[in-house]
C-alpha positions as CSV (number, residue, x, y, z in Angstrom):
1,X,-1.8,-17.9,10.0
2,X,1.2,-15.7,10.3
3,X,3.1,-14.0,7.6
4,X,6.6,-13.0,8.3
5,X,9.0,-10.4,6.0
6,X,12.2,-12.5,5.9
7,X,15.2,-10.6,7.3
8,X,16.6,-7.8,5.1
9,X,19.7,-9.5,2.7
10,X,21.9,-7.2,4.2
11,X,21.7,-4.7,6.8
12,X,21.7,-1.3,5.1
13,X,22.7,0.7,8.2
14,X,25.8,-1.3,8.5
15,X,26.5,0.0,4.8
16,X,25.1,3.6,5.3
17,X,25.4,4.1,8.6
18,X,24.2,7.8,8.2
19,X,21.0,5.7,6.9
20,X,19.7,5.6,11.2
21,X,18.3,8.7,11.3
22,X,16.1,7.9,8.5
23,X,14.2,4.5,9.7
24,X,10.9,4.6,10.2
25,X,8.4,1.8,10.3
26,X,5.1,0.3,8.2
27,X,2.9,-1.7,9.1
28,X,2.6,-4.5,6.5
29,X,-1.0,-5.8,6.1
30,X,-0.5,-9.1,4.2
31,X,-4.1,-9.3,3.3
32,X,-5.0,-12.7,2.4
33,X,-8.6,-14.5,1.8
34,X,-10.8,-15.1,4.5
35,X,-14.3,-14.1,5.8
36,X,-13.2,-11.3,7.7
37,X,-16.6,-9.5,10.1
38,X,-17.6,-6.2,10.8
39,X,-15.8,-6.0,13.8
40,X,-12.2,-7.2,12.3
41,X,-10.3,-5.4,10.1
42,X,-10.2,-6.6,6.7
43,X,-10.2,-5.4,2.7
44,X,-13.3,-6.5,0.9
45,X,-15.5,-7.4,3.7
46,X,-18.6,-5.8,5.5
47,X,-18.0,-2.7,7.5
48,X,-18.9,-1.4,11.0
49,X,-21.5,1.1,9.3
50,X,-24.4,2.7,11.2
51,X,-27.6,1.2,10.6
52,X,-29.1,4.9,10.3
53,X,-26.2,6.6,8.4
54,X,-26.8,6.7,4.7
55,X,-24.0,4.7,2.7
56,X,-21.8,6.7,0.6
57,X,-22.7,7.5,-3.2
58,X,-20.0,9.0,-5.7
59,X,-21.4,12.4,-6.5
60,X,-20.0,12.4,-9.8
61,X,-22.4,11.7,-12.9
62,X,-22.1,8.4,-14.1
63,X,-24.5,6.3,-16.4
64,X,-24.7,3.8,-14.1
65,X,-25.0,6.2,-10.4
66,X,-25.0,4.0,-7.1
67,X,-23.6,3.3,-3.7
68,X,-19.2,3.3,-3.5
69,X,-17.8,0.3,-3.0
70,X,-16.6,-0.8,0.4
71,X,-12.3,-1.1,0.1
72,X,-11.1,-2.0,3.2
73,X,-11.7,-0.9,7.1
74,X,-8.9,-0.9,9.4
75,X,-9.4,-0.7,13.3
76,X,-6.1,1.4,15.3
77,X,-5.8,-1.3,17.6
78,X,-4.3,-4.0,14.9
79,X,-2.4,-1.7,12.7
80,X,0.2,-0.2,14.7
81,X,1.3,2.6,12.2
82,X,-2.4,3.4,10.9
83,X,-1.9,7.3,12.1
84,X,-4.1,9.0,14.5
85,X,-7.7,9.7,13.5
86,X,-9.2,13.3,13.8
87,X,-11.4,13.5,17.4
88,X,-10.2,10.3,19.1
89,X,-11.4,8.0,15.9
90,X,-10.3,4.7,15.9
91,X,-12.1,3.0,12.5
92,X,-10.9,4.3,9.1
93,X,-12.9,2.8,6.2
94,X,-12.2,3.4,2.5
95,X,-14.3,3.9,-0.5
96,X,-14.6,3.9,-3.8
97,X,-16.6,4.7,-6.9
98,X,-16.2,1.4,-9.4
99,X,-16.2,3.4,-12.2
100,X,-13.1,5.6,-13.9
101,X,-14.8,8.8,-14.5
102,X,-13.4,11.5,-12.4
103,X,-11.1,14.5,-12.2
104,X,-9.7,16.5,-15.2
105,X,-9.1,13.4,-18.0
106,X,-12.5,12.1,-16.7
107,X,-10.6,8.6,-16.0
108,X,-9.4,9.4,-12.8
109,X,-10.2,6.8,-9.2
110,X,-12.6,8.6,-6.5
111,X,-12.1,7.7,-3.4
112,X,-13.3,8.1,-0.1
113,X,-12.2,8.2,3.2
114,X,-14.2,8.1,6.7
115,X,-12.8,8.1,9.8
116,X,-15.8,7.1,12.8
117,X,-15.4,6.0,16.4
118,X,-16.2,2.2,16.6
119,X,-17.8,2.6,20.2
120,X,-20.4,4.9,18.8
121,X,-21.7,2.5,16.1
122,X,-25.1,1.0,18.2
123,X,-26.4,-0.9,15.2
124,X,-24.6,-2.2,12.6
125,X,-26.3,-2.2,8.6
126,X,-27.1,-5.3,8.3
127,X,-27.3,-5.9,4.0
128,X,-25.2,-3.3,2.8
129,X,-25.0,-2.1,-0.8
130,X,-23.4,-3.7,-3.2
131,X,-22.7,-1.9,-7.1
132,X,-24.8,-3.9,-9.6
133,X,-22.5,-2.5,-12.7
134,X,-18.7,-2.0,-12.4
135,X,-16.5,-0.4,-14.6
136,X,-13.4,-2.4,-13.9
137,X,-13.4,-6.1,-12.0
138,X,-10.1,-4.6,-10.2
139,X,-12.1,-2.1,-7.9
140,X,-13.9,-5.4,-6.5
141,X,-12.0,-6.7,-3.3
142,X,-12.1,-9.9,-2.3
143,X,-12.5,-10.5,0.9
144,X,-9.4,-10.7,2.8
145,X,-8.6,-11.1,6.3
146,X,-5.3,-9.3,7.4
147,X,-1.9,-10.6,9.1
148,X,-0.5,-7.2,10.5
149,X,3.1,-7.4,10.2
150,X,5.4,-4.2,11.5
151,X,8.6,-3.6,9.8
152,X,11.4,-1.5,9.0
153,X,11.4,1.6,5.7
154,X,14.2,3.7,4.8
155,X,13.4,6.5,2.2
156,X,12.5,6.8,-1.1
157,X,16.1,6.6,-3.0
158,X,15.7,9.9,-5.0
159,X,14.5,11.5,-1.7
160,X,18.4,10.9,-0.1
161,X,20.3,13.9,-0.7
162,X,23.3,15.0,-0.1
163,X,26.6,12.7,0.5
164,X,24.6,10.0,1.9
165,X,22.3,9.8,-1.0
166,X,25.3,10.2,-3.4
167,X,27.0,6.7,-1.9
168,X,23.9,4.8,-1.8
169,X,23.4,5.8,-5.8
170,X,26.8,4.8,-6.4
171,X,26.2,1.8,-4.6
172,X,23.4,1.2,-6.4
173,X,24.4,1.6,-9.8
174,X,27.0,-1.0,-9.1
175,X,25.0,-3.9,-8.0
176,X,22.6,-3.1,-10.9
177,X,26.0,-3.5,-12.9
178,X,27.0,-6.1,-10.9
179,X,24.2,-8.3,-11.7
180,X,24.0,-7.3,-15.0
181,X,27.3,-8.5,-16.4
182,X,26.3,-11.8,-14.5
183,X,23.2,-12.1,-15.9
184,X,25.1,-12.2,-19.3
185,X,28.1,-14.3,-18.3
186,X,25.1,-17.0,-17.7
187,X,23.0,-16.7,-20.7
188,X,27.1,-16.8,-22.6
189,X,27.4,-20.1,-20.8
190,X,23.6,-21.5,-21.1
191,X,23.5,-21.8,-17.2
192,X,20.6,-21.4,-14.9
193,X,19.5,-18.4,-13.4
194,X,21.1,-17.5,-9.9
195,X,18.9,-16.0,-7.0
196,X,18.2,-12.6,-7.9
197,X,19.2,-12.1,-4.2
198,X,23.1,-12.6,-4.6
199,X,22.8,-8.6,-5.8
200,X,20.4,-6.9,-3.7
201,X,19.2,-3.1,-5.1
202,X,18.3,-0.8,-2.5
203,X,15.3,0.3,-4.2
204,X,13.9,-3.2,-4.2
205,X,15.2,-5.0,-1.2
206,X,16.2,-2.6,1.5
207,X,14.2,0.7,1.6
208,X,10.4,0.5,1.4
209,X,7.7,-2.4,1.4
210,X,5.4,-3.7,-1.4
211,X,2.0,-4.4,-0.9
212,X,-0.9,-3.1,0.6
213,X,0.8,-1.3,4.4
214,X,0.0,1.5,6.8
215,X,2.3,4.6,7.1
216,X,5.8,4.2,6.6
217,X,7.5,5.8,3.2
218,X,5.9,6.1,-0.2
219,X,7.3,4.6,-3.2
220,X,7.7,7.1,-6.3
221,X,8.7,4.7,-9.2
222,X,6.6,6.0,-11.4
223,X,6.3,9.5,-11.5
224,X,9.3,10.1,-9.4
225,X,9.2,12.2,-5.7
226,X,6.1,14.3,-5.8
227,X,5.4,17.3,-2.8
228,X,2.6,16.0,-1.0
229,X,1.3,19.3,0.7
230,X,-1.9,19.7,3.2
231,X,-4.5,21.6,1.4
232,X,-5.7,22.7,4.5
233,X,-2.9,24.2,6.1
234,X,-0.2,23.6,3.7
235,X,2.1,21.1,6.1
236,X,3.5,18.1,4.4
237,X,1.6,14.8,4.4
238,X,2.7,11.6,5.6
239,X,1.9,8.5,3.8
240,X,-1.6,6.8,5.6
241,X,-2.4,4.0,3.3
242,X,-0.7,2.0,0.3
243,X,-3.1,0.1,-2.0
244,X,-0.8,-2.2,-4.0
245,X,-2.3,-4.5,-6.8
246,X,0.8,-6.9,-5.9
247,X,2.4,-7.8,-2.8
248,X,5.5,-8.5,-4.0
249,X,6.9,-8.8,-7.8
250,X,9.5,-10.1,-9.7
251,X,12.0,-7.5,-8.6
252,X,11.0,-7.8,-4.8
253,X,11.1,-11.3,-4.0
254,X,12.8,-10.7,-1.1
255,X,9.6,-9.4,0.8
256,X,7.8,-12.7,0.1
257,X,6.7,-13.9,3.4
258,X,8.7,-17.0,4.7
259,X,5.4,-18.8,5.2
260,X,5.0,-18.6,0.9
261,X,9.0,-19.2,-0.5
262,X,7.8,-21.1,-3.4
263,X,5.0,-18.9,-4.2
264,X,5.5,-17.3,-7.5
265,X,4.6,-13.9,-9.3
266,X,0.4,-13.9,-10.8
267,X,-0.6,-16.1,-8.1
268,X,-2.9,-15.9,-5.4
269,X,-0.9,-15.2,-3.1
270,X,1.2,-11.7,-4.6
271,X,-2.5,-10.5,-5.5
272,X,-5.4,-12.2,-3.1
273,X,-7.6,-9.2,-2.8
274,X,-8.1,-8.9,-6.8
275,X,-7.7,-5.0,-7.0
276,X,-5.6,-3.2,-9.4
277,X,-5.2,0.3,-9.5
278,X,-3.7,2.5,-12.2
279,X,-1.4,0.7,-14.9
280,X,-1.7,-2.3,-12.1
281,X,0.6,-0.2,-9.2
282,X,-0.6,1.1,-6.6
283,X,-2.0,4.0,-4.3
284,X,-0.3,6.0,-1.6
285,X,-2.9,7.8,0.0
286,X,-1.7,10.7,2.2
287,X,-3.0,12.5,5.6
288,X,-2.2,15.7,7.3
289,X,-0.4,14.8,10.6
290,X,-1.0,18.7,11.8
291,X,-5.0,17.9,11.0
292,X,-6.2,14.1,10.5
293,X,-9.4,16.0,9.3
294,X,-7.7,17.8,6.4
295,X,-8.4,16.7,2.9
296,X,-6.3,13.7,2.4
297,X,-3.5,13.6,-0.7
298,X,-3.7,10.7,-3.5
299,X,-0.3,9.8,-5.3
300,X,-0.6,6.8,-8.3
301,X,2.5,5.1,-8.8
């Protein structure tokens, strides 16, 4: 199967044209169920993992101590903008405990990143661990195969500054108006709801992705633009990884695959791999492109 992002509703460079030197791309993963293999690339499916390498554990006290769970595993050769691994790596698998009991509030998400060369794994484990006891059904995966999809991001609105990110507020704020005042000129007159697309937003529609992708820019919606700083070095980080519990909501329609129009919001398809992370959002996960081996930064939006 492949899943296609329908063309933009308008083109945003035409509007901004200052917008140009701003484009970058993502690599959409469209996750969707399968019975993805060791050897593909995949969320919730078995990993290429050493046979003689120990399986990760979380290293925080829990009641209930055992193996991380297995998130996802994506190979460089299907994911275009997955970011260089440190030592010519090529595999980067993700982690996580399935329990919230970490960090400062004790309710924070561990997770765990490993970056390995695929040639080097010999022997594959065979029956890998699986948590008996969960904290939360949304840190299960299921398994998902993946239809890479590259596409065009713009930034972050609050991240334009300047004139350039003056007009696009301004033209903002008057599509949100826009679509306001018609929104109550139809309930006035009882009629049906227009397509939500007749007034697109750029923070919806024309600037960044939903969805679980790879690189690309972060979405701040929720806490707003945060400085995402190398520990290691102190360079700025570039977005690696987005774990989104949706792959499109209400207010993004517009990035619904052609292959699903008539798929609606709380079905399968805007959530197949089950997670949910944080109040149901999702996680930009962030690498140092000076160091791939640096700690890696966690945003929860």
């Amino acid at each position: 199967m492949t899943l296609t992002t329908p063309p933009r509703p308008l083109d945003v460079e035409a509007l901004f044209p200052d917008l140009a030197a701003h484009r970058g791309t993502a690599t959409r993963l469209h996750p969707r169920a399968g019975s993805p293999g060791a050897g593909d690339s995949h969320v919730g499916g078995p990993l290429l993992w050493p046979a003689d390498e120990p399986w990760p554990t979380c290293d925080e006290p829990h009641e209930h101590s055992g193996p991380l769970l297995a998130v996802a595993q994506l190979y460089s050769r299907d994911v275009p903008d997955l970011p260089a691994g440190p030592d010519g790596c090529d595999l980067l698998q993700v982690f996580w405990c399935p329990f919230d009991r970490h960090g400062p509030t004790g309710h924070g998400m561990h997770v765990r990143l490993r970056w390995r060369r695929s040639a080097e794994v010999r022997e594959a484990l065979a029956e890998q661990p699986r948590a008996t006891v969960v904290g939360f059904d949304g840190y299960v995966p299921n398994p998902c195969v993946l239809h890479p999809e590259r596409v065009t991001e713009y930034p972050y609105i609050e991240l334009l500054t300047g004139e350039l990110g003056e007009r696009v507020e301004e033209w903002e704020d008057a599509q949100e108006e826009a679509a306001y005042e018609e929104a109550a000129d139809e309930e006035a007159s009882d009629g049906e709801d227009e397509d939500s697309s007749a007034w697109p937003s750029y923070q919806s529609d024309l600037s960044i992705a939903p969805g679980w992708k790879a690189g690309g820019h972060a979405a701040w919606n929720v806490t707003g633009p945060g400085t995402m700083d190398c520990r290691g070095c102190g360079h700025g980080m570039e977005l690696l990884l987005t774990i989104d519990t949706y792959e499109w909501r209400s207010d993004s329609t517009s990035w619904r695959p052609a292959q699903q129009a008539g798929a609606v919001p709380g079905t399968d398809s805007n959530r197949p791999t089950g997670v949910a992370v944080g109040n149901y959002g999702r996680l930009n996960i962030f690498a140092c492109p000076e160091d791939p081996a640096h700690p890696h930064g966690f945003a929860m939006q």
